[in-house]
N, C-alpha and C positions, 0 to 999 in steps of 0.2 A: 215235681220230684224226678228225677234223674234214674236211669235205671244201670244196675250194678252189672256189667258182666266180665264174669272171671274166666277164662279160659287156660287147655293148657298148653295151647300154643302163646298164649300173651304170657302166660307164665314164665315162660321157657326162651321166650326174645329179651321178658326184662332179666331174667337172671343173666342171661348172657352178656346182656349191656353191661351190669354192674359187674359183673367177669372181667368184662375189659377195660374199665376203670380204673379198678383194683389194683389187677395186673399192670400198669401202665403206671399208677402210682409209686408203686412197691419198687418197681423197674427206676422209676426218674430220680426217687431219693434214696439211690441204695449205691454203696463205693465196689461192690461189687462186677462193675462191668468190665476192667482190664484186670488179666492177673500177671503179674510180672515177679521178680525177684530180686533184689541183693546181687550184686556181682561185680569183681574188678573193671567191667567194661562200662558198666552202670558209672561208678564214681570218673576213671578216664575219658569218657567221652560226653560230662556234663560239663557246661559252660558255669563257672566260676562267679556270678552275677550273684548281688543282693536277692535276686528272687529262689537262684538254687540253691543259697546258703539259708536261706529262709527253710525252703523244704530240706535240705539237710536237715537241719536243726530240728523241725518236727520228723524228718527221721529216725534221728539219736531217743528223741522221745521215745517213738513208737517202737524203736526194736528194745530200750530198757523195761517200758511197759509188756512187750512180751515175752520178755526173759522172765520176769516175775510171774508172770501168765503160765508159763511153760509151754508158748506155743510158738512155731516156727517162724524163727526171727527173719529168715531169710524171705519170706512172703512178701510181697507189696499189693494192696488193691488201689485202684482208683476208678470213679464212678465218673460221672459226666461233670460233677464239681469237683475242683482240687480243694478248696476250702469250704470244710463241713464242721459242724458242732456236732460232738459226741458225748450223747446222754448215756454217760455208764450205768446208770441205776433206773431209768426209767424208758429202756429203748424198748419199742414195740416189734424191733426183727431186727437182724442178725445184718449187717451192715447199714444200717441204720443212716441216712448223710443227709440231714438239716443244712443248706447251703448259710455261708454267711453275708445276710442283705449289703451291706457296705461290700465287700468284695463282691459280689454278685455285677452288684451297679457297676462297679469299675472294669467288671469283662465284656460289658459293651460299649467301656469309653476307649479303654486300651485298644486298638487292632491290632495285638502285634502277635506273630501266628510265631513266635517262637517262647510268648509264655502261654497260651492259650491256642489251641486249635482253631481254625476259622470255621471247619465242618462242625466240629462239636458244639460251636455257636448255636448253627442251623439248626442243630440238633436239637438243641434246648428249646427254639422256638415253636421247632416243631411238632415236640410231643406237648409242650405245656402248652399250644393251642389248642390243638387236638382234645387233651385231657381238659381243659375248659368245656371244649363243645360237647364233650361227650356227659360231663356232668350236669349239662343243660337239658340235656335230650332224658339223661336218667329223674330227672325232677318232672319233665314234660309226661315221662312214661306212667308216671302216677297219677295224671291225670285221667289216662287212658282207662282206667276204672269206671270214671261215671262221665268223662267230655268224650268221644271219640274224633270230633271234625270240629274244624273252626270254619271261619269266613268260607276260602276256597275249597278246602281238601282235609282229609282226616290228617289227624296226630299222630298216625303211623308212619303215614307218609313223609311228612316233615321230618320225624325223627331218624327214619329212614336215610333220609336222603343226607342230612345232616351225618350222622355217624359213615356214611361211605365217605362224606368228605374227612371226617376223623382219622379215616381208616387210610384213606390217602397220606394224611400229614405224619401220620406216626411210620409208615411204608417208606415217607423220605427220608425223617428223623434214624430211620433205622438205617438208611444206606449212606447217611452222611457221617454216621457215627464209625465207622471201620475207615472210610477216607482221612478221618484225622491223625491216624496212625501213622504217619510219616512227620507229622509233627516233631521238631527236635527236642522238644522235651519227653513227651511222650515217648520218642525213640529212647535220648538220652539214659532217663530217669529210671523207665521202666522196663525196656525189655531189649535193656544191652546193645543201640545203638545198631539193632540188625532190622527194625520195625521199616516199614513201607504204607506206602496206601494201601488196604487192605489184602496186607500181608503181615501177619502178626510177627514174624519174628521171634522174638524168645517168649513171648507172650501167650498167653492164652485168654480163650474168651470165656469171662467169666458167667457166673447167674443170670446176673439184672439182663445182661443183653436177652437171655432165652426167656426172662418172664414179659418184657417187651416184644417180642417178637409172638408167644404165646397171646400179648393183650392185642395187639394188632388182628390177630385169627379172628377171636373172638371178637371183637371190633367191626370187622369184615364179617363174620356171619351173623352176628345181630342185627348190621343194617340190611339181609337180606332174609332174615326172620321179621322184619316188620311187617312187610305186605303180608305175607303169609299168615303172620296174625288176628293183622287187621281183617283177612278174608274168614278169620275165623269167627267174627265177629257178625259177622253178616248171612252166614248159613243160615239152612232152614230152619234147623231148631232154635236158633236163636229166635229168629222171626215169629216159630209158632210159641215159644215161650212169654215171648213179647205179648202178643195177642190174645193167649191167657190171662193177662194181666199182671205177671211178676215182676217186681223190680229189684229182685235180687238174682240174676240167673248165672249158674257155674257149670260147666259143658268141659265134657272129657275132648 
């Protein structure tokens, strides 16, 4: 039989894990990361291509859906995907951007860095590995209730060491993400043809990048809450609780 310990430093490392999760989730599907506008320089200095008449056209869409809305037509957001599914009746938060699988695939067959960013590529890979490993380490964390070591070293440690490297990948993911802003669409489309490598321009930075950058914190100090936990695990009172015989023990 296994013995149960709850602490409130193990409390307090996996809340944080699942913090940065969250946050990083919220961040990767959400159109909220550039904010641009509507402007004569916006229409004059886009390239006339099947793909920007494309996005015209869900332009036209989106500023008659917000005429009806009554909310500021002149707004533009876009997230890390230019093509998203928008569930009007069943969205779980406020820019909400389901990428579309078929176009997803085709933005790493295409490389052409004037309909697609080549940084924002990077970018993609490197929060949605990151957010992979990090939901590994949050499944492993639960084990840490009644396993706390495998073969070599505890489960702290591994998850530990795993979420720094999380915390790396979303730390480049975040610096790659503003270098693609020299992108001529990006320039073009969104913020008047004045944007640069991380020089916005007419643009501004929206949400999703600050709830990304919040999940990276968190991220980063959950993988240096684990040792710390794991030590909590191993104190004295644990030990004399142990040797009581409990197999349920929970320690402030």
């Amino acid at each position: 039989m296994c013995t149960i310990i709850c602490t409130v430093r193990t409390v307090l490392w996996y809340i944080t894990s699942i913090a940065g999760t969250l946050l990083i989730l919220l961040a990767l599907f959400n159109t909220k990361w550039l904010e641009g506008s509507i402007s004569g320089s916006n229409l004059s200095n886009a390239n006339l291509d099947s793909n920007t008449l494309d996005s015209l056209g869900t332009l036209v869409k989106d500023v008659v859906t917000n005429i009806e809305d009554g909310a500021n037509v002149a707004k533009r957001e876009v997230g890390l995907f230019f093509h998203c599914k928008h569930f009007m009746d069943k969205k779980f938060f406020d820019g909400e951007c389901v990428p579309e699988w078929d176009k997803l695939e085709n933005l790493f067959k295409e490389w052409d860095d004037d309909k697609y960013p080549h940084p924002w590529r990077g970018a993609i890979i490197c929060f949605a590995l990151g957010l992979a490993l990090m939901v590994l380490t949050d499944l492993f964390a639960l084990l840490t209730v009644c396993c706390r070591s495998c073969i070599c070293c505890s489960v702290f440690t591994i998850c530990g060491s795993i979420q720094s490297f999380a915390g790396i990948l979303f730390t480049l993911g975040l610096i790659a993400y503003p270098a693609g802003w020299g992108s001529t669409k990006v320039k073009n489309e969104y913020c008047g043809g004045a944007s640069e490598p991380f020089i916005l321009g007419n643009c501004e930075i929206g949400i999703a990048f600050w709830l990304a950058v919040a999940g990276t914190v968190c991220t980063v100090l959950a993988s240096s809450l684990a040792i710390w936990a794991y030590q909590s695990t191993r104190s004295q009172k644990c030990d004399d609780a142990k040797d009581a015989g409990e197999h349920c023990i929970c320690l402030v």
